[in-house]
C-alpha positions in Angstrom: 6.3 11.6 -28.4 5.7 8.1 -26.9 2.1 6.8 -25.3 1.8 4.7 -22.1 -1.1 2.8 -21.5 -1.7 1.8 -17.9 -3.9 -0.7 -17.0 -5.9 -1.3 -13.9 -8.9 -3.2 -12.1 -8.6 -1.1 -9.0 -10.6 1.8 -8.7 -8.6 3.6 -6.7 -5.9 6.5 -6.8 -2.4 5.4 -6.8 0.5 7.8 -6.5 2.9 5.6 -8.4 1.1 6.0 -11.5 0.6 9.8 -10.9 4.5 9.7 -10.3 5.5 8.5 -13.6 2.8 9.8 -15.6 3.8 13.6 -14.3 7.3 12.7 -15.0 7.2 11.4 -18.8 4.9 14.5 -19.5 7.1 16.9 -18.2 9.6 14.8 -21.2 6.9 15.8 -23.8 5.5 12.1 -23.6 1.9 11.0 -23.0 0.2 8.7 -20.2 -3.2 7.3 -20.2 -4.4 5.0 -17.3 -7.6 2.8 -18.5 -9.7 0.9 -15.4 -12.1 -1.7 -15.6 -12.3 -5.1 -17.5 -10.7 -6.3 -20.3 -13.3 -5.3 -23.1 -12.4 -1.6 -21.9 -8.7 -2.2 -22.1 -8.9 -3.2 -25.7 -11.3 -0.1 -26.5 -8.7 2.0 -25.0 -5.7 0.6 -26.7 -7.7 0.6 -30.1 -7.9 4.5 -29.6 -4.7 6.3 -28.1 -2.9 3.2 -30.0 0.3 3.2 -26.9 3.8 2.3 -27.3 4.1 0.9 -24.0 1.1 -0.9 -21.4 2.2 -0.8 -18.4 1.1 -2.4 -15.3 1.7 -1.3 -11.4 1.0 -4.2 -8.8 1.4 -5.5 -5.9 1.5 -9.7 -4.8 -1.6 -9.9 -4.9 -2.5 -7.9 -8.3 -0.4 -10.1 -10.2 -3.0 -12.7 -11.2 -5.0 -9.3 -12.8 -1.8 -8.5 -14.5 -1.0 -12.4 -15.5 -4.2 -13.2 -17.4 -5.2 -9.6 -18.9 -1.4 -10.1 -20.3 -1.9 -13.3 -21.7 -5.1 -12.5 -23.2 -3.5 -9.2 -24.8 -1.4 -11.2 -26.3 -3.6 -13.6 -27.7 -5.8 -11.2 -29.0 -3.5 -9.8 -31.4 -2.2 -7.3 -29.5 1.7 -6.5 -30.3 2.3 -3.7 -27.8 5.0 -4.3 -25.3 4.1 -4.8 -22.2 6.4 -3.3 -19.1 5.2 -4.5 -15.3 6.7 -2.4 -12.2 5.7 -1.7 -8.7 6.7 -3.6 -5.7 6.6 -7.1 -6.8 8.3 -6.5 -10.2 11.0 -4.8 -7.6 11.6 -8.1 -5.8 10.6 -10.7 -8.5 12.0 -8.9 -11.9 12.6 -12.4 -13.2 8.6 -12.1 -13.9 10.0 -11.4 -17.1 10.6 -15.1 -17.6 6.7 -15.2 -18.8 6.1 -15.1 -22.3 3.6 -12.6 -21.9 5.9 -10.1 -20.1 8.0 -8.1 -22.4 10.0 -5.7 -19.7 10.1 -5.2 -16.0 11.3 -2.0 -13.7 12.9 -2.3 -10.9 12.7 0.3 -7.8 11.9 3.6 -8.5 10.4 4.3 -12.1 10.1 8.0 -12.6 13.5 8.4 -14.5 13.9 4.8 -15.8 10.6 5.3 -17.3 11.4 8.3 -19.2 14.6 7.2 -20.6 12.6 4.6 -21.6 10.1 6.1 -23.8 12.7 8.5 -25.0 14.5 5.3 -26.7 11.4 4.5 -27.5 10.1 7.4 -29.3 14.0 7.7 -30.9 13.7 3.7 -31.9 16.4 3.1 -29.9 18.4 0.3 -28.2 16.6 0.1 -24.1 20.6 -1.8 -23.1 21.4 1.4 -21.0 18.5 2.1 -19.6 18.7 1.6 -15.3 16.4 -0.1 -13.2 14.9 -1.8 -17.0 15.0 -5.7 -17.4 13.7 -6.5 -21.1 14.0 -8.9 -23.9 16.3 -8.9 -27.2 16.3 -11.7 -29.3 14.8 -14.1 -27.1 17.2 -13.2 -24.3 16.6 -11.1 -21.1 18.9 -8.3 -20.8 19.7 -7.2 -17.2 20.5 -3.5 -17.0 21.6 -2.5 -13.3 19.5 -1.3 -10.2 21.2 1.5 -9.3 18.6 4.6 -9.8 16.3 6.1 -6.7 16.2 9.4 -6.5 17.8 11.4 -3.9 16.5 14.9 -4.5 12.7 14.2 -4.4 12.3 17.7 -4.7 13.5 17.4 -8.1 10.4 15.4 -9.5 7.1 16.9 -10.4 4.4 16.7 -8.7 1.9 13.7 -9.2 -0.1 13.9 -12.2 -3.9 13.9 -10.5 -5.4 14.9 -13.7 -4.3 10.9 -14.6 -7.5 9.3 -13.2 -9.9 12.4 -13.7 -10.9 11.0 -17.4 -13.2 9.2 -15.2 -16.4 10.5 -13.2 -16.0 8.5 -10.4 -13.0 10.1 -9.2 -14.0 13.7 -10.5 -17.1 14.0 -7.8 -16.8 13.9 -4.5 -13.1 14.2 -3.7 -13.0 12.9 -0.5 -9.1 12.9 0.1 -5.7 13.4 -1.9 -3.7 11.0 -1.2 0.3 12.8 -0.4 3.7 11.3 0.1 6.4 13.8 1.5 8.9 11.1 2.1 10.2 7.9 0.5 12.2 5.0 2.8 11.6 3.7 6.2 14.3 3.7 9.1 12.7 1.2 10.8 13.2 -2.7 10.5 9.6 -4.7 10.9 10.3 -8.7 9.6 7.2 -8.6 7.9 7.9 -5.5 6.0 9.5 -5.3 2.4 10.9 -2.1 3.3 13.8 -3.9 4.9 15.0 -5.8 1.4 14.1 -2.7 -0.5 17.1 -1.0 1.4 19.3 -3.8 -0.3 18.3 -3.5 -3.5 18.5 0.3 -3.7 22.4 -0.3 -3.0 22.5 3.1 -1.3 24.1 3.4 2.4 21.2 3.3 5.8 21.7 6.8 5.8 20.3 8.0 2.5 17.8 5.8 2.3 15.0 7.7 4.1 14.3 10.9 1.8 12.4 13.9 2.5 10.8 16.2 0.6 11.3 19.9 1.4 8.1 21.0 3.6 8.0 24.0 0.9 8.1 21.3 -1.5 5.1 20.1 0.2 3.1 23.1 0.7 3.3 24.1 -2.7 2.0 20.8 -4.0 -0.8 20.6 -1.2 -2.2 24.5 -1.9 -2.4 23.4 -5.9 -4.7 20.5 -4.7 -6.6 22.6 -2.6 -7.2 25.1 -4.9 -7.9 23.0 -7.9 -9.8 19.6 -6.3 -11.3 21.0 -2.9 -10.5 17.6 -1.1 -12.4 17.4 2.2 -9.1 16.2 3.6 -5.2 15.1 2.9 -4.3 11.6 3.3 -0.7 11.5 3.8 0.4 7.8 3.2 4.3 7.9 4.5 4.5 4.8 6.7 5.9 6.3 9.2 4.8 10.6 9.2 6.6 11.7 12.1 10.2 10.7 11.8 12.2 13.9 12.1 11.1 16.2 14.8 12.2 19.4 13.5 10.7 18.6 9.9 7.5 17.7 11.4 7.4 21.3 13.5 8.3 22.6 10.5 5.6 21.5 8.3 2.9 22.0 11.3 3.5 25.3 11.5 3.3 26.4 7.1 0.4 23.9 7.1 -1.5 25.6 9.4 -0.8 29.2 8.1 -1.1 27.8 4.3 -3.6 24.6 4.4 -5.4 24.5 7.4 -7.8 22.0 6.0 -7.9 18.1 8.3 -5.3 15.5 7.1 -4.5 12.1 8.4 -1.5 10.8 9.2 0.5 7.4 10.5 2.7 7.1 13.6 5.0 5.2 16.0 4.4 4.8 19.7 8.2 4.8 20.0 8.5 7.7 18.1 6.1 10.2 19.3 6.0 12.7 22.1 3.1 14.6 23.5 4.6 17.8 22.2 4.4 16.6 18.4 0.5 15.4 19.0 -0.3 18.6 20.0 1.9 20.2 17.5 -0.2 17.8 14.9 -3.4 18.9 16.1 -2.6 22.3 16.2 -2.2 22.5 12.0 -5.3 20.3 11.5 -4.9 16.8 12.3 -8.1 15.4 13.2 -6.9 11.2 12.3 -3.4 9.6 13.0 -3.0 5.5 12.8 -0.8 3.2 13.8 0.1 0.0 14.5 -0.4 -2.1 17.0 0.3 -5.4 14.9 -0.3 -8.0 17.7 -1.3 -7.6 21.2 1.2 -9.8 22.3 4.4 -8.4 23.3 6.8 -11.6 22.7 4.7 -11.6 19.0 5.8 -7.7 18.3 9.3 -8.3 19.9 10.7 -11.2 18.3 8.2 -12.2 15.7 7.8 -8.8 14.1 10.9 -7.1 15.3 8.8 -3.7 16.5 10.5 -3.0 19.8 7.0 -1.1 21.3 5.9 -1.8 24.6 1.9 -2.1 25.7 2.6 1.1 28.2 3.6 2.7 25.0 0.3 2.3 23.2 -1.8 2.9 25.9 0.4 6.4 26.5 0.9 7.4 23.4 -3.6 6.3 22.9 -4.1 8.5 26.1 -2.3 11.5 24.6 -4.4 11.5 21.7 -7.6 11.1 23.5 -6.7 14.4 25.8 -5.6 16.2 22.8 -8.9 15.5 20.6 -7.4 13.0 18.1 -9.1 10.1 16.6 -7.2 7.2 16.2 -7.3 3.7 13.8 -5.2 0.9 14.5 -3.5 -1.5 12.8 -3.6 -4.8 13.9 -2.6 -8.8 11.8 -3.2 -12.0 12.9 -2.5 -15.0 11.7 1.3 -14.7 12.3 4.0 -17.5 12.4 4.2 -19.1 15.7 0.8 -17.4 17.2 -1.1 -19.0 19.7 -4.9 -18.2 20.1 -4.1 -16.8 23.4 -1.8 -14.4 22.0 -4.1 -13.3 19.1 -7.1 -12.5 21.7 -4.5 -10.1 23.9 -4.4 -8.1 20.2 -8.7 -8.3 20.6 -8.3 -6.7 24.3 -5.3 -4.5 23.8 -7.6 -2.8 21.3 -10.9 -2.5 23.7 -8.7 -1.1 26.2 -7.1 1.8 23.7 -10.8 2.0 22.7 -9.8 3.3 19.0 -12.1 5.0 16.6 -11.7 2.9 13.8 -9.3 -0.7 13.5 -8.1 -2.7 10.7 -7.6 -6.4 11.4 -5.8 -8.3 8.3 -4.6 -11.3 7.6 -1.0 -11.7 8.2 0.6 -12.6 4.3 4.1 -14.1 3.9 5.1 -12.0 1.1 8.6 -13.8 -0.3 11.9 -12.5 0.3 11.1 -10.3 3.5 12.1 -11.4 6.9 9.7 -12.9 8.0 8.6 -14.8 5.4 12.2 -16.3 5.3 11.9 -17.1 8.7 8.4 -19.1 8.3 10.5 -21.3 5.5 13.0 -22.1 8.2 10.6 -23.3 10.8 8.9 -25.4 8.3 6.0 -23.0 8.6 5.2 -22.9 4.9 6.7 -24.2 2.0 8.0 -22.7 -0.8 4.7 -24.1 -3.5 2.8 -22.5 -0.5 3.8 -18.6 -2.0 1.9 -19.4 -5.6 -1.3 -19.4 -3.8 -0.6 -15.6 -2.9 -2.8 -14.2 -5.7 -5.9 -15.9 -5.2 -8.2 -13.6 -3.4 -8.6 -16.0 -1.0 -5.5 -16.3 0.9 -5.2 -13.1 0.9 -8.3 -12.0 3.6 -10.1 -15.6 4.5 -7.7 -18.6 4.4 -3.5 -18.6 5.9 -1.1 -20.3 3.4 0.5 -21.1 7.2 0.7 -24.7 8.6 0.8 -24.3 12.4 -1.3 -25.6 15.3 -4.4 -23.1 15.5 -4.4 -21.4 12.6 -8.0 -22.2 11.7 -9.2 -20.7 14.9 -7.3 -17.3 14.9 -8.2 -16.8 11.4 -12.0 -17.2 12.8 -11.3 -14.5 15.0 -9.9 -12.6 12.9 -13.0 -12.4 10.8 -14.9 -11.7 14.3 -13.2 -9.1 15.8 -15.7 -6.2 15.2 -17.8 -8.0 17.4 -15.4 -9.6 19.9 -14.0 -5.9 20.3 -17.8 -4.0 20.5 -19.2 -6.6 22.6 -17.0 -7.2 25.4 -19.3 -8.9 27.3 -19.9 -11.9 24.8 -16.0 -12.9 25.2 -16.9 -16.8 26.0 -19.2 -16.5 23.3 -16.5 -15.2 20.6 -13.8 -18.0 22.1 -16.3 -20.9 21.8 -17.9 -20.2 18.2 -13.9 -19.9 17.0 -13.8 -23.5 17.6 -16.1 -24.3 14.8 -14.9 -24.5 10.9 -14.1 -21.8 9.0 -17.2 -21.1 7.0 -19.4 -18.2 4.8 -21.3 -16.5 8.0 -17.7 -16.0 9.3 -16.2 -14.2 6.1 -19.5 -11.9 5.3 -19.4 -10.8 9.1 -15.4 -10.0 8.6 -16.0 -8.3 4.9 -18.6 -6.4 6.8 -16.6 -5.4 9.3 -14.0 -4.4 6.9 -16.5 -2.0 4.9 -17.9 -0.1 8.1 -14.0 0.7 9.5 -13.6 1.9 5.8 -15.9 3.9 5.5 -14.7 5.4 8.9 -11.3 5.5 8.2 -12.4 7.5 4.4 -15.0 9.2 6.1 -17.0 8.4 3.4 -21.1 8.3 3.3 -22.8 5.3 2.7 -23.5 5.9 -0.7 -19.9 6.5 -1.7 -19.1 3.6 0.4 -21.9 1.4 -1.2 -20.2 2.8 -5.1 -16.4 1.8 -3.8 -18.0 -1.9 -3.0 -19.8 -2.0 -6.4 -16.8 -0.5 -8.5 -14.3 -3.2 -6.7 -16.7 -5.9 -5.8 -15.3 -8.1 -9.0 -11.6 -7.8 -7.3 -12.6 -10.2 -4.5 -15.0 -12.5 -5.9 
C-alpha cells in the first residue's frame, strides 16, 4: 500500500481530488488531502508519512504550489512531489523546477494508480502514461495517450476525502457532480479547445457521458449519506444531448427530487427541455453571456449566440419559474468601453437573479491568448504575472487603449446594473484611477452574488471569506 498526500489552501471541494482518491483506494492504496498553511502541511506529512504529495492547480494556484514546494524541500522533506490539474496538462515542462519531482498530464485516475502501484512494488515509473518524472537528473517523457472513455467504469468520487475536516462535515449546502467530461463547443478563451489536442482522440469521442443510471446511483448515495440541500452539477455545458437530458429528468425526479443547478447554452436549449428541467427539480441554471457585445462574442470569443437568443432563452426561464446567474468577462482583447457597458445593459434587461462579472485572463496556449500575442496585445513576460492575485480580479496583464476604465467597471457593475438610473454617474467615476474604494466595492459585490449563487447564509458566507481570505491577500 502506497500514501498520497494532497495539499491545498483552498477550502473548497474539488472533484479531481475525490476522483483519484476513490480510484487509488479502490487499488488498496491510501489518500489523504491536508488544507491550510504550511505548518499544517508538515504536521500532516510527519504523521501519515506519504509516498507521494501531490498537488491539483489551476494558473493561478501555481504560486501556492511553487513556494509550499520549495519550502518542502528546504525543510528536509524528501518525499516526491507529483503536480497535476489543468496547468500541469498544458505546461508539464513545470517539471523543469527543481522542486517539482513528477507531473501528470490529462486525466489522472488510472495514471495515478499505476503510479503508486510502481511505487508501492519499488518499481521503475518509465511506462507509466500521462507521467512526466525525473531519473538521474533527466526528465523522462512517457506518452499522453490515457482519458478514459467508459466513465462509467470509475468509482465514484471519494467525498469522505475532505470530511476529516468540520468545516465541510456541517452544513452541506451542495455536492458538487460531474456526469460528463469534454466540451463540443469551441470558445477562444477556453482551454477546452487545446485539451481536445492533447487527448489525441478524434472530435467525436471527446465529449463522454456518464450513463444517467450511472448518475442516479451516485446521486441517491449522497442523498442518503450527506443530505445536501441541493446538487451542483458543474458540466460546462449540462444540456448537450437531448434525449440524455429527458432521460435523466425523468429518473431524477422519480429517484432524487431534491433542487439542483445546472449550466446552459442559449443556442442549445429549447423551451421543452426548460420545462423538462424544471419539472425534476431545477430551481438554478447559468450561463453565459460573456460580453454584451455581439461583434465581442462572435469574433472575439468565437460563441455564435445572438442577443435575441438570451433574451428568449431568459424569457423562457422566467415563465417557467427558473432563476437564472449569468456569466459575464470584461476586460477582453480589443474591447472598447462602449462595448463593455452593452454587457452592463444586456444584463439589466435579462434582469438575472444573480451575475458573475470576472476579469477576462489570457491563460497561455488557448486561442485567444494566442491571438492577444499576435496583435501585440500582451507579451509573452506578461503570462508570469498570472499568479499574483492581483491580475487575476483587479489589474489586466492587457495593453490596449481603455483598459483601465473597463476594468473600473468591471469592479462597479453591481451597482451600474442595480441602479440604472445613475448610468452617467457610473460612466464618469470610470474615468478616474483605478484605486482601493473600487476593488472593496467589486470584492463586495462578488461575495453577495456568492452567497446567492451557493444559497448560503451570511454566516457560512462570512466562514467561506474567513477560511479563504489569506488566498487573495
Amino acid at each position: 500500500m502506497a500514501t498520497l498526500l494532497f495539499l491545498d489552501e483552498l477550502w473548497y471541494e474539488k472533484l479531481g481530488p475525490m476522483y483519484i482518491s476513490a480510484a487509488i483506494k479502490a487499488h488498496g492504496h491510501k489518500c489523504i488531502i491536508s488544507i491550510g498553511r504550511f505548518d499544517d502541511f508538515r504536521r500532516d506529512i510527519e504523521v501519515f508519512r506519504p509516498d507521494l504529495i501531490g498537488f491539483s492547480a489551476m494558473t493561478m494556484e501555481m504560486n501556492f504550489v511553487r513556494k509550499t514546494s520549495s519550502r518542502l524541500k528546504r525543510s528536509g522533506i524528501k518525499t516526491p512531489i507529483i503536480v497535476g490539474g489543468i496547468h500541469a496538462t498544458f505546461f508539464p515542462e513545470i517539471i523543469e523546477d527543481e522542486n517539482i519531482d513528477l507531473v501528470c498530464v490529462g486525466e489522472a485516475e488510472t495514471s495515478m494508480t499505476i503510479l503508486l502501484d510502481k511505487i508501492d512494488k519499488k518499481e521503475s515509473f518509465w511506462d507509466v502514461p500521462n507521467i512526466w518524472f525525473k531519473e538521474n537528473g533527466k526528465i523522462v517523457k512517457n506518452q499522453i495517450n490515457y482519458f478514459e472513455q467508459n466513465l462509467d467504469n470509475l468509482p465514484f468520487p471519494d467525498r469522505e476525502l475532505y470530511r476529516r475536516y468540520k468545516y465541510f462535515r456541517k452544513n452541506i449546502y451542495f455536492a458538487p457532480v460531474m456526469t460528463k467530461r469534454g466540451c463540443p463547443f469551441e470558445c477562444s478563451y477556453c482551454f477546452n479547445v487545446s485539451l481536445k489536442e492533447i487527448s489525441n482522440w478524434p472530435k467525436k469521442h471527446y465529449v463522454r457521458y456518464r450513463s444517467v443510471d450511472n448518475v442516479i446511483a451516485e446521486l441517491e448515495i449522497i442523498k442518503k449519506k450527506y443530505h445536501p440541500k441541493y446538487f451542483l452539477f458543474q458540466d460546462g455545458t449540462f444540456v448537450i444531448n437531448d434525449e440524455w437530458t429527458f432521460d435523466f429528468c425523468r429518473k431524477y425526479k422519480e429517484k432524487i427530487s431534491i433542487p439542483f443547478t445546472c449550466h446552459i447554452r442559449p443556442e442549445r436549449i429549447s423551451e421543452n427541455l426548460i420545462i423538462a428541467l424544471k419539472t425534476a427539480g431545477c430551481d438554478l441554471v447559468k450561463f453565459g453571456i460573456e460580453s454584451g457585445s455581439q461583434r465581442i462574442r462572435s469574433d472575439i470569443l468565437n460563441r455564435k449566440v445572438k442577443d435575441d437568443q438570451i433574451i428568449r432563452m431568459a424569457n423562457w426561464l422566467r415563465k417557467n419559474g427558473i432563476k437564472f446567474y449569468t456569466f459575464n468577462m470584461m476586460g477582453l482583447p480589443t474591447e472598447t468601453f462602449v462595448e463593455a457597458w452593452r454587457t452592463i445593459e444586456l444584463n439589466r434587461k435579462i434582469k438575472p437573479y444573480a451575475y458573475a462579472f470576472d476579469l477576462y485572463i489570457p491563460y497561455p496556449k488557448t486561442k485567444l491568448a494566442n491571438f492577444s500575442l499576435e496583435k501585440k496585445i500582451i507579451k509573452e513576460e506578461d503570462f508570469n504575472k498570472l499568479h499574483l492575485p492581483k491580475y487575476n480580479m483587479y489589474q489586466s496583464i492587457l495593453r490596449q487603449a481603455e483598459i483601465d476604465r473597463v476594468v473600473n467597471l468591471l469592479k462597479l457593475y453591481w451597482p451600474s446594473i442595480k441602479f440604472s438610473f445613475l448610468s452617467n454617474f457610473w460612466k464618469e467615476i470610470t474615468k478616474l484611477p483605478p484605486n482601493f474604494l473600487f476593488d472593496f466595492i467589486y470584492n463586495f459585490s462578488i461575495a453577495w452574488q456568492h452567497r446567492k449563487d451557493c444559497r448560503l447564509s451570511i454566516f457560512r458566507l462570512i466562514a467561506v471569506i474567513i477560511k479563504n481570505f489569506k488566498i487573495f491577500k
